[in-house]
C-alpha positions in Angstrom: 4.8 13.6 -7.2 3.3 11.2 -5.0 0.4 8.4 -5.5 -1.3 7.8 -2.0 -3.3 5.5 -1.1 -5.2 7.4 2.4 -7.3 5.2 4.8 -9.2 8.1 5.7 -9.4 11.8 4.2 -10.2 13.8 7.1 -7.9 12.1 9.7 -5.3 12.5 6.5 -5.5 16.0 6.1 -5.8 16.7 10.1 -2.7 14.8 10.4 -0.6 15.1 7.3 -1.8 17.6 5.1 -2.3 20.4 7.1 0.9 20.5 9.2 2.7 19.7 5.8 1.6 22.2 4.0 3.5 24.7 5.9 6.7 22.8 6.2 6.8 22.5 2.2 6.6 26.0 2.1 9.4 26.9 4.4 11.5 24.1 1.9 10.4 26.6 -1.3 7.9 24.0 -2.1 4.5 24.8 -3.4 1.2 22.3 -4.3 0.2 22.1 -7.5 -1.8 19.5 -7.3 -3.5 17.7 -4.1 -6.5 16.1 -5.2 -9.0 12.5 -4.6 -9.9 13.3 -8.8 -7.4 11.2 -11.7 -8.8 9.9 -14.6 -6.9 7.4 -16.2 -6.2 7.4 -19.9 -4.1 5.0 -20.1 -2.2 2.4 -18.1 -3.1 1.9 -14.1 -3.4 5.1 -11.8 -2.4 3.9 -8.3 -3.7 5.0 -4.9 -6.6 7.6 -4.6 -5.4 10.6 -3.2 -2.5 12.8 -6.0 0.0 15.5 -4.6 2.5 17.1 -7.1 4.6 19.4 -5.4 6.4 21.9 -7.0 10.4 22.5 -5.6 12.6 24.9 -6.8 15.5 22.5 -7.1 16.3 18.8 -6.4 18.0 19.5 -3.3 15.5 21.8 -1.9 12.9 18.5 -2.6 15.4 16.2 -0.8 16.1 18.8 2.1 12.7 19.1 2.8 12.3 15.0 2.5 15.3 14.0 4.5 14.8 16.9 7.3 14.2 16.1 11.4 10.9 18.3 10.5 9.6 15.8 8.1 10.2 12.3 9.8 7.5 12.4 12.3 4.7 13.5 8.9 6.6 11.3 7.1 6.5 7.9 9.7 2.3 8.6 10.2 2.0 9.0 6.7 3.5 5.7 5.3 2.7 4.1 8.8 -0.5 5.3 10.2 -2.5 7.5 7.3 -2.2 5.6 4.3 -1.6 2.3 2.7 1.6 2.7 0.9 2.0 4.6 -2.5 4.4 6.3 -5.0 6.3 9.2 -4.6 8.8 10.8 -6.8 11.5 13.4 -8.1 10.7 14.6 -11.3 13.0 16.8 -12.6 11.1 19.8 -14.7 11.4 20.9 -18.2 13.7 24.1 -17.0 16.0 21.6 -15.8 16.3 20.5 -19.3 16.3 23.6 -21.0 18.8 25.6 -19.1 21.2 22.3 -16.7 23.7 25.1 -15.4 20.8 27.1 -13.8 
């Protein structure tokens, strides 16, 4: 899950979001959620741009993170396309329910 904070949406997308999108799907990964809309119910929302991606393990979210593919999206994304933000691994509830799956 990642909190963004993108300087500007079209030069984001052209840049980052397009040529990502295909590299999360040869990692397994698929976007649940990419989106300028959060409403805040409580507490502080950061950034103004939200991406939950879905993986279907840990280590398929870290392959795809830590691979030669990645570094270039990832160095314009924190260095050129955005102001910082939050990104996470969150483990889902079928982690939970079933750990030696």
């Amino acid at each position: 899950m990642g909190q963004i904070t993108v300087k500007d949406y079209p030069e984001y997308i052209d840049k980052y979001g397009m040529p990502v999108a295909s590299l999360v799907t040869k990692y397994g990964g698929e976007f649940l959620v990419a989106s300028r809309s959060a409403e805040e119910l409580e507490g502080e929302w950061y950034g103004n741009w939200t991406v939950v991606v879905r993986f279907p393990s840990k280590d398929a979210a870290l392959a795809f993170y830590n691979s030669t593919e990645y570094a270039p999206l990832l160095d314009a994304r924190t260095n050129k396309l955005s102001n910082g933000g939050n990104l996470v691994i969150v483990e889902g509830l079928h982690h939970m329910l079933y750990p030696n799956k």
